[in-house]
N, C-alpha and C positions, 0 to 999 in steps of 0.2 A: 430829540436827536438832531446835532449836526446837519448833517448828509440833507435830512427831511425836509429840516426850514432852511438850506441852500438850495433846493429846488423847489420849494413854493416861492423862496424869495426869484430865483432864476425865471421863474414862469411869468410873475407879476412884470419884470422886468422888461424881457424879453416882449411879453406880450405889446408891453409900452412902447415902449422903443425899437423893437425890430433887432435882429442878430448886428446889424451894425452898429447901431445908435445905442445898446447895452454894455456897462462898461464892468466888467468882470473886477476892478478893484472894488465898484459901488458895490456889488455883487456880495463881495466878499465878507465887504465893512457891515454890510448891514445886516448879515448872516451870523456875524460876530466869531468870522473865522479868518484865515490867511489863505493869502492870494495862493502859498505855494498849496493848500490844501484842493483849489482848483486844477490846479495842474497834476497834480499826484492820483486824484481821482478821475478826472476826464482828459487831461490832455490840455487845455486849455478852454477858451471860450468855444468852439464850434462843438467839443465835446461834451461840454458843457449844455448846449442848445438841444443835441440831440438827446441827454439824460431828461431832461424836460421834458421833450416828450415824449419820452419811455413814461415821467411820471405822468405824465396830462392822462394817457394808453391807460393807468393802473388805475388812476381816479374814476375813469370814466367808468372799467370792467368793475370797480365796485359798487358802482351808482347802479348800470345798465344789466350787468352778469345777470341776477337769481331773476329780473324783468323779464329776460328775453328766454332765460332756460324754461320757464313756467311757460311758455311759448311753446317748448319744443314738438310737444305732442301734435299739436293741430294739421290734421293731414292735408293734403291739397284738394280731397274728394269731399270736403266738408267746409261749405263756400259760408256757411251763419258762424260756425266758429272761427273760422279767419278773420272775419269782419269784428266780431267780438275781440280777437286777438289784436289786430290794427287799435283798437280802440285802445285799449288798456296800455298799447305801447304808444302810442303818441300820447295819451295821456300821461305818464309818466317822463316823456320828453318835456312836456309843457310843466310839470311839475318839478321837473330841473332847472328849469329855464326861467322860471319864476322865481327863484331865490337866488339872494344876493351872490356875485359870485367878487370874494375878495380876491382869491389869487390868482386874476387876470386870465384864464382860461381862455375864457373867448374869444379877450384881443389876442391871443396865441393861437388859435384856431384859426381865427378871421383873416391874421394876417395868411395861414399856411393855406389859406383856400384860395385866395388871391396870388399867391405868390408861390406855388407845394415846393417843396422841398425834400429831402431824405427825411426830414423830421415829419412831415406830411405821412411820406409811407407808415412811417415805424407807427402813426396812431390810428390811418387807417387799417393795418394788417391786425389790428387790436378787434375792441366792441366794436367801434364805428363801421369798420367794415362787415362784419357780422351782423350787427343791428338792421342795416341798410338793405344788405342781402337780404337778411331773412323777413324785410317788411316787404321787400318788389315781391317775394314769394307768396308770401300772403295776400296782397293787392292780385296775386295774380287766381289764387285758390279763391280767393272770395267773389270773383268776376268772368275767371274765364280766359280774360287775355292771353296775347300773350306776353313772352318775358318781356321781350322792347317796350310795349304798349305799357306793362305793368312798372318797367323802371322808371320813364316817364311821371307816371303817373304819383311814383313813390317820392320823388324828387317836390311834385306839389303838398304831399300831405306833411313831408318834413318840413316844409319852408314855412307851413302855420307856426308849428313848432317855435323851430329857430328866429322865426321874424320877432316873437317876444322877447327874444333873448339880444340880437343885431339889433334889434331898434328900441329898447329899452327906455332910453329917454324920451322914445316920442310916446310910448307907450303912457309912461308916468303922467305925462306932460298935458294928453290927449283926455283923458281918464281925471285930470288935478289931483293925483293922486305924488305922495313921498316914496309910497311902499307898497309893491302888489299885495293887497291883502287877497285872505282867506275870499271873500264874497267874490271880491271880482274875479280871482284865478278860477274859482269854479263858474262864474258865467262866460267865462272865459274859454274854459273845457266846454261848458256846453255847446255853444258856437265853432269851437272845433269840430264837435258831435259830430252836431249838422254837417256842417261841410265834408266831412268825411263821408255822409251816409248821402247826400246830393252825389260828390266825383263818383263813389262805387256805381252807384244807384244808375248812373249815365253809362258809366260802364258796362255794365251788365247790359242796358237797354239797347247799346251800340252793340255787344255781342250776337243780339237776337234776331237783328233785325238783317 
């Protein structure tokens, strides 16, 4: 479809270059459509930018969605199934994060984390805000804390996550590795494990004391 591969193409692009430095003819040519088709569906470039990340918003809910819903149940009176819950979702964060991402995502995120923008909102009001939400919840059932303490704390166990993803190269680099393989993504997650079950684990021990 059209419309499809001018917003992977818009994503790549955009992520590259920034809403400035994207030029909506390239855009267009190498979608293998016309410029006026930009304009007739979004307005131009800035509408353009924010259909991106309407798409980034729909990519994600279909990575993240059935993840986080198999979540929903876990009550906040049940501190072993949270922790299990945490696990499985950052685990599948880190299983995202692992694989090649061609249509520039990230540099489309990385840039809106640095810089938010409306296009920020429109992908936080999506999963990511959901996601995020519902892990401080859980950090916070599985320990006790409270909310502040628990978003804090939610903020460390993404950044495992996403540091695979933002530092990629050094990852590869570090590891002499071309391609995250199968062995090391799961020693990989292991090492998540851990650390997830240290911060809880300090958590709890700070609530008791």
């Amino acid at each position: 479809m059209t419309r499809a591969r001018l917003l992977d193409i818009a994503v790549r692009e955009f992520g590259a270059r920034g809403l400035d430095g994207a030029a909506t003819r390239d855009i267009a040519a190498a979608a293998g459509t016309a410029m006026s088709s930009i304009t007739y569906h979004y307005g131009g470039k800035e509408g353009l930018y924010l259909a991106a990340a309407d798409h980034i918003a729909n990519h994600m809910a279909q990575e993240m969605a059935p993840a986080l819903a198999a979540e929903d149940e876990v009550g906040e009176g049940d501190a072993e199934a949270a922790r299990v819950a945490l696990h499985r979702l950052i685990g599948r964060l880190v299983d995202r994060m692992g694989e090649p991402d061609a249509g520039g995502i990230s540099l489309f995120l990385q840039r809106e984390q640095l810089q938010p923008s409306d296009a920020f909102e429109r992908i936080w009001a999506g999963i990511m805000g959901q996601m995020t939400r519902r892990l401080a919840d859980l950090v916070r059932a599985a320990t006790g804390a409270t909310l502040p303490v628990a978003r804090l704390a939610t903020l460390t166990l993404l950044g495992q996550a996403m540091g695979v993803r933002a530092s990629r190269a050094a990852v590869l680099r570090l590891c002499e590795l071309d391609e995250v393989d199968p062995e090391t993504l799961t020693r990989l997650k292991a090492r998540i494990d851990s650390n997830i079950d240290a911060i809880l684990d300090r958590m709890v021990a700070e609530e008791q004391q």
